[in-house]
C-alpha positions in Angstrom: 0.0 0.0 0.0 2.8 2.1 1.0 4.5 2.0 -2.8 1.3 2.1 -4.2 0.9 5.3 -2.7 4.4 7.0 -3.5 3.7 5.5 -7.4 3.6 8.7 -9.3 2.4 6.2 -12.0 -0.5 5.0 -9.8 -1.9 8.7 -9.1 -1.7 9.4 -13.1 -3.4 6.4 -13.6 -6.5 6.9 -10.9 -6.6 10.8 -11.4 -6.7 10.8 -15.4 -9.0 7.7 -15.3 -11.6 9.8 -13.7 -11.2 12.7 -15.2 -11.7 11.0 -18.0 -15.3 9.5 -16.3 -16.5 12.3 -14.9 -16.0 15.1 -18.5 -18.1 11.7 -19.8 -20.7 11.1 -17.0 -21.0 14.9 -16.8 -21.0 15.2 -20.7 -23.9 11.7 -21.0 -25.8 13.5 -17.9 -26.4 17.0 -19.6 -26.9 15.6 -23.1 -29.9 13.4 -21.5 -31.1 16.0 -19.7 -31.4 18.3 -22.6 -32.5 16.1 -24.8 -35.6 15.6 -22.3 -36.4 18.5 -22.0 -36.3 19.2 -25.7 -38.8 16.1 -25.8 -41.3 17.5 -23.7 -40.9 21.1 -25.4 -41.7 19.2 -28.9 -44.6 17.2 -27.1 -45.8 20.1 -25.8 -45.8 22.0 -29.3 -47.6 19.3 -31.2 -50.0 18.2 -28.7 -50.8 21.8 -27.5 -52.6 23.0 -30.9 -54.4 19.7 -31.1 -55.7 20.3 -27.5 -57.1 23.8 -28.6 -58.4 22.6 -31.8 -60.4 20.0 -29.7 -62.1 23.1 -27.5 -62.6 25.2 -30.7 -65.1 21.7 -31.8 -66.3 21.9 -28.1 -67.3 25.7 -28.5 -68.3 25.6 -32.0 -70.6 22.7 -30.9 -72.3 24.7 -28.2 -72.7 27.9 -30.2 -74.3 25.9 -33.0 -76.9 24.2 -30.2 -78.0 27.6 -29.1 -78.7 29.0 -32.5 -80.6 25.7 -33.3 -82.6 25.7 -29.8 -83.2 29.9 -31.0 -84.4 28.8 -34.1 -87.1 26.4 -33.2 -88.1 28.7 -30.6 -88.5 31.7 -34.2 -90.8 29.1 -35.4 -93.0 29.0 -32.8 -96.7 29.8 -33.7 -97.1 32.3 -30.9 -93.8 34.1 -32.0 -94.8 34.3 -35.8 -98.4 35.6 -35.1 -96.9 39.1 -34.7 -99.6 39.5 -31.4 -97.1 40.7 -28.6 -99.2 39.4 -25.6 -98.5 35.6 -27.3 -95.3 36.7 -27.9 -94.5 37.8 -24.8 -96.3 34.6 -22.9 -94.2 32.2 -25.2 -91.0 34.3 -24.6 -91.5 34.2 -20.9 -91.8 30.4 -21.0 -89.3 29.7 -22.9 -87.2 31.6 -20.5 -87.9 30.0 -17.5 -87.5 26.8 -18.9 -84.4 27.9 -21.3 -82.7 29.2 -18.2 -81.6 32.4 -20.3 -81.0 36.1 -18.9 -84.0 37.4 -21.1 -85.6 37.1 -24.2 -87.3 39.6 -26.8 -88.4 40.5 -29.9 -87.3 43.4 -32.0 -89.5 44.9 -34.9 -87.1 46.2 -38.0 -87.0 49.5 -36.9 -84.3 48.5 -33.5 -86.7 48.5 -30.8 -86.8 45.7 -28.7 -89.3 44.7 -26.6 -88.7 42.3 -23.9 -90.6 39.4 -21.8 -89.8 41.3 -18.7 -91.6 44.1 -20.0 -88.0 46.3 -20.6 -87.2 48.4 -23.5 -84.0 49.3 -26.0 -83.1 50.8 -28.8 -81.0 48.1 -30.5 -80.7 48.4 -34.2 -77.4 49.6 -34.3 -76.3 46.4 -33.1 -74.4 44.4 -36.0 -76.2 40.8 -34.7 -79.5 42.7 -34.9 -78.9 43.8 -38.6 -77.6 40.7 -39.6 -80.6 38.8 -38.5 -82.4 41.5 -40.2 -81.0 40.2 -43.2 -82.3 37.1 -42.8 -78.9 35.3 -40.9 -79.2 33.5 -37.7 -76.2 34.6 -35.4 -74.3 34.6 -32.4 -72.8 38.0 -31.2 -69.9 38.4 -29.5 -69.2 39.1 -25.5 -70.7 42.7 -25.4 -72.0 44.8 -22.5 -75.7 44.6 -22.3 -77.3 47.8 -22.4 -80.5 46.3 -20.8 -78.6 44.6 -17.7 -75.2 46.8 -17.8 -73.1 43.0 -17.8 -71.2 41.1 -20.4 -73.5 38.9 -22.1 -73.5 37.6 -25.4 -76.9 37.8 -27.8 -78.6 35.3 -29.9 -80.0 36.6 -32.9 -82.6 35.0 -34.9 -85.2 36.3 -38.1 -88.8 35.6 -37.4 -90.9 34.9 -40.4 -94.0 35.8 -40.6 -97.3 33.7 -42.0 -96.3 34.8 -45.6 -92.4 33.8 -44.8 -91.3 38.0 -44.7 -88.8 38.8 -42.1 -91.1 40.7 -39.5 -88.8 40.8 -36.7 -86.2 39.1 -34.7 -86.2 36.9 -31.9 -83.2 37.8 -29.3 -82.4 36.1 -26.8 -79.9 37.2 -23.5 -76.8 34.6 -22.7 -75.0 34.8 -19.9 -71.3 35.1 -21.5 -69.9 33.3 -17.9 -70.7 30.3 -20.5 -68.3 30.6 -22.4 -65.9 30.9 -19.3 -67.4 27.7 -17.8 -66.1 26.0 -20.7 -62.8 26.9 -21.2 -62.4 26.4 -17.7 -62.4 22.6 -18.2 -59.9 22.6 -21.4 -56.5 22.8 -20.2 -53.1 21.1 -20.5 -51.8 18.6 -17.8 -52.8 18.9 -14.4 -52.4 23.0 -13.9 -53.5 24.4 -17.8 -55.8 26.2 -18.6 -57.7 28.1 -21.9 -59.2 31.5 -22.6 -60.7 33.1 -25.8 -60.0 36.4 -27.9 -62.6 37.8 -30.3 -61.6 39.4 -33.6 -60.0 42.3 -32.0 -58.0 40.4 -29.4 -60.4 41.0 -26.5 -60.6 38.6 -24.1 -64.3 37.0 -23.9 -63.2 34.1 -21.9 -60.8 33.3 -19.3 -60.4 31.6 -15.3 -59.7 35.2 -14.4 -63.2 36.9 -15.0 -61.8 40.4 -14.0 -60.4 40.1 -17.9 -63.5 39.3 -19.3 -65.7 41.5 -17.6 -63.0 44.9 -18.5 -62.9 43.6 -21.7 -59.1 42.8 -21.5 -57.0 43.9 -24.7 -53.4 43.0 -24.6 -52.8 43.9 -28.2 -54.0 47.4 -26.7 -52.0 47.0 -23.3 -48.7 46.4 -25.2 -48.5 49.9 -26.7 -47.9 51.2 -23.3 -46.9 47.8 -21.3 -43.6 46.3 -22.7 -43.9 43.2 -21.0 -46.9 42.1 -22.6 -45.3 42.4 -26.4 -44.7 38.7 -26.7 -48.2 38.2 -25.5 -49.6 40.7 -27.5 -47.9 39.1 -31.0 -49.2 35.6 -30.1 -52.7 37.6 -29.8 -52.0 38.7 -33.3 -51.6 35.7 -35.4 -54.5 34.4 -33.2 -56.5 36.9 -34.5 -55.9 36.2 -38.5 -57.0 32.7 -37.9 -53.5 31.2 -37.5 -53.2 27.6 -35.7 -49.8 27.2 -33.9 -47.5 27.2 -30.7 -46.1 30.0 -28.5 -44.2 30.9 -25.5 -44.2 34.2 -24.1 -43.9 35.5 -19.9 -46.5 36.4 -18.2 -46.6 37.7 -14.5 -43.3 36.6 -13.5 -43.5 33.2 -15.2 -42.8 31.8 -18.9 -46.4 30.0 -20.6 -46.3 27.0 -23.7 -49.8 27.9 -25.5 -51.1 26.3 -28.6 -53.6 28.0 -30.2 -56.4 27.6 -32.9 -59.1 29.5 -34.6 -63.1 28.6 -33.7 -65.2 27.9 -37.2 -67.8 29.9 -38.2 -66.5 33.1 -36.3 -63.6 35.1 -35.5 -62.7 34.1 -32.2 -59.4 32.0 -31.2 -58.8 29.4 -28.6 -55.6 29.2 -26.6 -54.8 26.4 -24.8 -51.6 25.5 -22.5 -49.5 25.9 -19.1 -46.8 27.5 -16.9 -43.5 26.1 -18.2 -42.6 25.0 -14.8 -45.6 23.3 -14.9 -45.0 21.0 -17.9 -41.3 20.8 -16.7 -41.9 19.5 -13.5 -40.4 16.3 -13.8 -36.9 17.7 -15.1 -35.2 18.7 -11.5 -36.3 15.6 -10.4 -34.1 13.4 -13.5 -31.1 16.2 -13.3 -31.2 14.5 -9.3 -31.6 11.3 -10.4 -28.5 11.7 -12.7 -26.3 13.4 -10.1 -26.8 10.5 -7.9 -26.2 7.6 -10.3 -23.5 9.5 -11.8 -22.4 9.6 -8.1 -22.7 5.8 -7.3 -21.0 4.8 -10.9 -18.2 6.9 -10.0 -17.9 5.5 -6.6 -17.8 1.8 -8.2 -15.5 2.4 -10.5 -13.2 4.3 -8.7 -13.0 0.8 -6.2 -12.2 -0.9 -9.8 -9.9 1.5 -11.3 -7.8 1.4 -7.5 -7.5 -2.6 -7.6 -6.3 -1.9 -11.4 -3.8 0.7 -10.9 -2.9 -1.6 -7.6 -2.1 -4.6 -9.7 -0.3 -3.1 -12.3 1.7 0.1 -10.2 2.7 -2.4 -7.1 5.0 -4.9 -9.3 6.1 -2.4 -11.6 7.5 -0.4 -7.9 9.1 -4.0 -6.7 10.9 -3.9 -10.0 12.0 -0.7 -10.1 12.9 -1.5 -5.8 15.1 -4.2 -7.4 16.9 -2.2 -10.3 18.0 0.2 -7.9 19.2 -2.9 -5.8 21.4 -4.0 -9.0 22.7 -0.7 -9.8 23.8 -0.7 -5.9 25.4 -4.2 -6.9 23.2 -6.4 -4.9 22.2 -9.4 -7.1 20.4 -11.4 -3.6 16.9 -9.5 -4.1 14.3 -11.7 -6.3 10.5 -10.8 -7.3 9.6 -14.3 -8.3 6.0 -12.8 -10.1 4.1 -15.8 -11.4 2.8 -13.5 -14.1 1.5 -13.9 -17.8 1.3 -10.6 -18.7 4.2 -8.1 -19.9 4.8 -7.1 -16.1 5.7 -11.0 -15.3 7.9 -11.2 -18.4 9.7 -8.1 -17.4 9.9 -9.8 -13.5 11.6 -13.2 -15.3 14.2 -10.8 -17.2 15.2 -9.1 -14.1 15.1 -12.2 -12.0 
């Protein structure tokens, strides 16, 4: 042991041997860990857009149920007789067992009339005019000027016995519905979805503060730097563009995937914190450290019985050398060896 550990050969050997395993456990360790979390980024990127385009079907599918439930209700015989006490005894209800905000009928010239016996001027309104013009449709989150809250407004042309547009039937949603269903699309355990109009308003989201100010953040990132990345991601959303993004957001970086709803102008984002989807990376950089740790601590055992066997006889003989040069020729190593060491022993024997 002693010769073993005055062998400069013997600390060359150990030291550069792990050296050598430790640049390549080191090198192995941050390669795999990289290459993880590259994995989960590209999962995240493909499987992201497909989660939105799956809640764009969902809300498409519930828009599409509310203008057919609308329409039935237009072709109602009470609605089409153009007597306002039928109309207003069907509309009431249809409310009540609709479960809508309010219901009402609004004669070409924009005045509305409603079951609960309030008035408006609504003819300005561009789902009014549409339906007008003889298409069913679904406007977007607005403020009510009837009941001062975001709702959104179901507009539908009622025929009359000779099939002219006399009118149209509009009926009150709460917009919290659309809300309600975004707040059950997510990604992974902590995601979670929201909805821009046209314009890039929010009409959906977890945080209903953003809904109910009519949140832009194309608008907030002319004066609120932080919110540019957002605010481009908004953008393509708005022309209709399917796709990933990551962008930070009050103190920590989002994945989104995003897609367009059919049959309007409204976009669907759908993702999670970064952390979130990451979770699971400090947990293999540990896992690496440690096995790296216990490999390291095998093979350094190995690598010492190697150097051992090889730096030990190659001490004895150089013991003996400087024996011979002293001219004493009693000393023997007598190594039963194989190997080039044993040949070397036999030669100086």
């Amino acid at each position: 042991m002693n010769i073993l550990r005055n062998t400069k050969l013997s600390k060359k050997l150990i030291g550069g041997v792990l050296f050598l395993l430790l640049f390549l456990s080191t090198g192995i360790g941050t390669v795999a860990y990289y290459q993880a979390a590259s994995a989960l980024q590209s999962h995240a990127s493909t499987n992201m857009p497909q989660v939105a385009s799956y809640g764009a079907d969902i809300i498409r599918a519930t828009l599409d149920r509310h203008l057919s439930v609308v329409k039935i209700m237009a072709e109602h015989p009470d609605m089409k007789s153009m007597d306002w006490e039928r109309q207003k005894a069907a509309m009431q209800q249809m409310v009540q067992l609709g479960g809508y905000m309010g219901m009402g009928f609004v004669t070409p010239d924009g005045n509305a009339r409603y079951s609960d016996d309030s008035v408006a001027q609504i003819g300005d309104r561009i789902f009014i005019r549409l339906a007008l013009q003889g298409t069913a449709n679904i406007s977007d989150v607005i403020m009510s000027r009837v009941t001062n809250s975001t709702v959104m407004m179901v507009a539908v042309p009622v025929r009359d016995n000779n099939n002219r547009i006399a009118g149209v039937l509009n009926v009150r949603l709460d917009a919290t519905w659309l809300s309600e269903v975004t707040d059950g699309i997510g990604y992974g355990d902590k995601g979670y979805s929201y909805i821009i109009d046209g314009k890039g308003t929010l009409i959906a989201h977890g945080n209903r503060e953003f809904v109910r100010n009519q949140t832009n953040f194309i608008e907030e990132s002319k004066t609120k730097p932080e919110f540019t990345d957002l605010a481009n991601m908004f953008v393509r959303m708005t022309r209709g563009e399917t796709g990933f993004d990551e962008y930070p957001f009050m103190g920590s970086d989002r994945f989104f995937g995003y897609h367009p709803i059919p049959g309007t102008d409204w976009s669907i984002a759908v993702g999670a914190q970064k952390d979130d989807i990451f979770h699971l990376l400090p947990i293999m950089r540990m896992t690496i450290i440690i096995i790296t740790l216990i490999f390291i601590s095998i093979v350094s055992v190995l690598i010492y019985l190697l150097a051992r066997s090889i730096t030990v006889p190659i001490a004895k003989g150089v013991a003996l050398a400087q024996e011979i040069a002293k001219g004493d020729f009693s000393m023997r190593l007598n190594m039963d060896r194989g190997d080039e060491i044993g040949i070397l022993a036999k030669a100086l024997d």
